[in-house]
MARTIMI-700397 format. One record per residue: residue in one letter; residue number from 1; x, y, z of N, C-alpha, C in turn. Coordinates in nm, 4 decimals. Each point is the difference from the previous one (the first is absolute). Layout:
<pts>
aa  i  npx  npy  npz  capx  capy  capz  cpx  cpy  cpz
A  NUM  X  Y  Z  X  Y  Z  X  Y  Z
...
</pts>
This chain:
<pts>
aa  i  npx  npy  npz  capx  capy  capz  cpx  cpy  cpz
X  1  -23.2046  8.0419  -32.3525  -0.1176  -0.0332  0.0782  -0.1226  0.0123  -0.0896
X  2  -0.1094  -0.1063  0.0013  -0.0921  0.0114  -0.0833  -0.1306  0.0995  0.0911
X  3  -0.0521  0.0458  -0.1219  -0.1249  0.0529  0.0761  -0.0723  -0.0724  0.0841
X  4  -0.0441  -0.1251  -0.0221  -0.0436  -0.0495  0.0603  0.0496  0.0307  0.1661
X  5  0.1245  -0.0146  0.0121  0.1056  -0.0228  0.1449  -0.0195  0.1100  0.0587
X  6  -0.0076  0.1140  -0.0603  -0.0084  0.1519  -0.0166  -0.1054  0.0375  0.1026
X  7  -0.1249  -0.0425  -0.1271  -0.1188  0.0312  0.1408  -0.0515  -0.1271  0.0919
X  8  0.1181  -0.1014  0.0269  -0.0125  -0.0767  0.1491  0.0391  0.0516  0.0754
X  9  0.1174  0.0667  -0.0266  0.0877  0.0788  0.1012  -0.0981  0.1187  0.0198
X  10  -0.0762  0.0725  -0.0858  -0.0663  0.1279  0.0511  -0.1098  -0.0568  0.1232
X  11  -0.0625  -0.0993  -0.0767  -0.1026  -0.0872  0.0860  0.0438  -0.0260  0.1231
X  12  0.1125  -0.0284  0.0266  0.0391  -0.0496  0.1299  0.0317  0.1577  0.0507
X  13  0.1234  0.0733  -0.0345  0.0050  0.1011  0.0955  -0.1209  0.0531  0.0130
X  14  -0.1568  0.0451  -0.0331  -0.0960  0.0522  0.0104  -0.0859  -0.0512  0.1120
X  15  0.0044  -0.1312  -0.0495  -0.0426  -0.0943  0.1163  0.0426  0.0164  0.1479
X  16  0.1287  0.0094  0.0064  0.1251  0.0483  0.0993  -0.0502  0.1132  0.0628
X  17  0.0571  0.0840  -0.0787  -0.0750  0.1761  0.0414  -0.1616  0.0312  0.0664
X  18  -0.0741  -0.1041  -0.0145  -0.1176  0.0250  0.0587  -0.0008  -0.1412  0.1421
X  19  0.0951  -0.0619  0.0227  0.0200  -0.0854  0.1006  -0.0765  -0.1682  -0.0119
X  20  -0.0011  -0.0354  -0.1567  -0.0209  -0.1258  -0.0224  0.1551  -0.0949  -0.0720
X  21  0.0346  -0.0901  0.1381  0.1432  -0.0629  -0.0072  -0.0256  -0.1169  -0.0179
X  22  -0.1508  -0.0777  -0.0093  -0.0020  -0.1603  0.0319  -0.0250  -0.0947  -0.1848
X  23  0.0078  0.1086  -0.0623  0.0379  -0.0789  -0.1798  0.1215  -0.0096  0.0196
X  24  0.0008  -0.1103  -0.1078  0.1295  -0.0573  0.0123  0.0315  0.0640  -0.1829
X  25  0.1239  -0.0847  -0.0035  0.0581  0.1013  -0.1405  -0.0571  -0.0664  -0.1315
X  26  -0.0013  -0.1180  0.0297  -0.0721  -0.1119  -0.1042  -0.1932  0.1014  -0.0450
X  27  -0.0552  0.0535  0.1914  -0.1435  0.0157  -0.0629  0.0351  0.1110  -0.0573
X  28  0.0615  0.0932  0.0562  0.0386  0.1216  -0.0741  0.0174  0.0169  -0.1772
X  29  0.0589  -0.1037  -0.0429  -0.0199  -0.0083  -0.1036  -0.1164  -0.0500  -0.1076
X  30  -0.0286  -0.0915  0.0719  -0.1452  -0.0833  -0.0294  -0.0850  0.1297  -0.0246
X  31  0.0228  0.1057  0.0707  -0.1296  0.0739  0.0228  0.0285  0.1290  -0.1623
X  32  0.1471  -0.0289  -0.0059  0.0612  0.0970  -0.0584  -0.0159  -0.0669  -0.1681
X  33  -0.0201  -0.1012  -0.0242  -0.0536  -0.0553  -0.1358  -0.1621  -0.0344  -0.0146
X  34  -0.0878  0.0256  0.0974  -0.0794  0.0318  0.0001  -0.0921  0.1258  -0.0798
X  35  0.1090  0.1052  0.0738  -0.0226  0.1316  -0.0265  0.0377  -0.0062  -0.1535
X  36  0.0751  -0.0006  -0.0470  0.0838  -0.0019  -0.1570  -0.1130  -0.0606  -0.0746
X  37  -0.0440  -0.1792  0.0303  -0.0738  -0.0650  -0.0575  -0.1471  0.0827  -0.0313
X  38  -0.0484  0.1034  0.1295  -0.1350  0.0686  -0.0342  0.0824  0.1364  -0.0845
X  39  0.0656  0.0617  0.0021  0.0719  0.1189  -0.0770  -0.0185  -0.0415  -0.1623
X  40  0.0565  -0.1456  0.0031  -0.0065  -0.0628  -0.1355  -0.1484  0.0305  -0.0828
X  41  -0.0969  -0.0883  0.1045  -0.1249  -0.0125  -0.0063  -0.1087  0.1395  -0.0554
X  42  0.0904  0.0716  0.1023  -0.0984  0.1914  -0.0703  0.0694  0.0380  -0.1040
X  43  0.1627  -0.0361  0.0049  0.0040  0.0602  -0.1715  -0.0465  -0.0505  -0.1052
X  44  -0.0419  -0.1686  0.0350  -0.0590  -0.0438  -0.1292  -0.1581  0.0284  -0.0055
X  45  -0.0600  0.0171  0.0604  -0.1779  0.0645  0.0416  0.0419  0.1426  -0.0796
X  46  0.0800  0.0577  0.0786  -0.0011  0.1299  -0.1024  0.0295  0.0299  -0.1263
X  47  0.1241  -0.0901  -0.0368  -0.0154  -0.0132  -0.1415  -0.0871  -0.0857  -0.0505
X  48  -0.0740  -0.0405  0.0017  -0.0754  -0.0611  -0.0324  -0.1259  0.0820  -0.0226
X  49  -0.0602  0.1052  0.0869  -0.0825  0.0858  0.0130  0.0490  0.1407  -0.0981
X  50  0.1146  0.0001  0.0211  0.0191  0.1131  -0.0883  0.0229  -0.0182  -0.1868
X  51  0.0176  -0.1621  -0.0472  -0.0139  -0.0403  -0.1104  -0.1671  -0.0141  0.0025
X  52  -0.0625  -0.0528  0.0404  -0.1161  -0.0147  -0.0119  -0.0958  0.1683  -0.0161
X  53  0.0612  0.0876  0.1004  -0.0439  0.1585  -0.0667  0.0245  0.0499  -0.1126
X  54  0.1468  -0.0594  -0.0508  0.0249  0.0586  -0.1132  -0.0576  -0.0951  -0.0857
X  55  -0.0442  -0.0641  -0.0100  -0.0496  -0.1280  -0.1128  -0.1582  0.0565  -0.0305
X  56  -0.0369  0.0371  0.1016  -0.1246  0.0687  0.0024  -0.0287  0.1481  -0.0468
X  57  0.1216  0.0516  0.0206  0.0257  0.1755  -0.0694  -0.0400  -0.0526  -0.1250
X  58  0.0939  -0.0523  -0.0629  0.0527  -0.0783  -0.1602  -0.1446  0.0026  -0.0590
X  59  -0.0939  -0.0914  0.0919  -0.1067  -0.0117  -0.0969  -0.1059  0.0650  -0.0197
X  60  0.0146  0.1268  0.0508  -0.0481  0.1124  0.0488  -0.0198  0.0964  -0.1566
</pts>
């Protein structure tokens, strides 16, 4: 099972557990590469921020 599938399935039982049944499995996922796609997004901001600190130590 890929991660991805991983946290659809968390997404959905969570969803479940608080009494939202009307996503379907298709949005469930949609919503679930979403999430990954912004996860992607802050690790590259952060590395990006944290090369840019150290680039700046350097010339220090």
């Amino acid at each position: 099972m890929s991660a991805k599938a991983i946290v659809a399935k968390i997404l959905r039982d969570e969803l479940t557990s608080i009494g939202i049944r009307s996503l379907t499995d298709d949005e469930v996922e949609k919503i679930a590469n979403v999430i990954f796609e912004r996860i992607t997004d802050l690790e590259l901001e952060l590395a990006a921020r944290d090369l840019a600190s150290s680039s700046g130590k350097a010339d220090s």
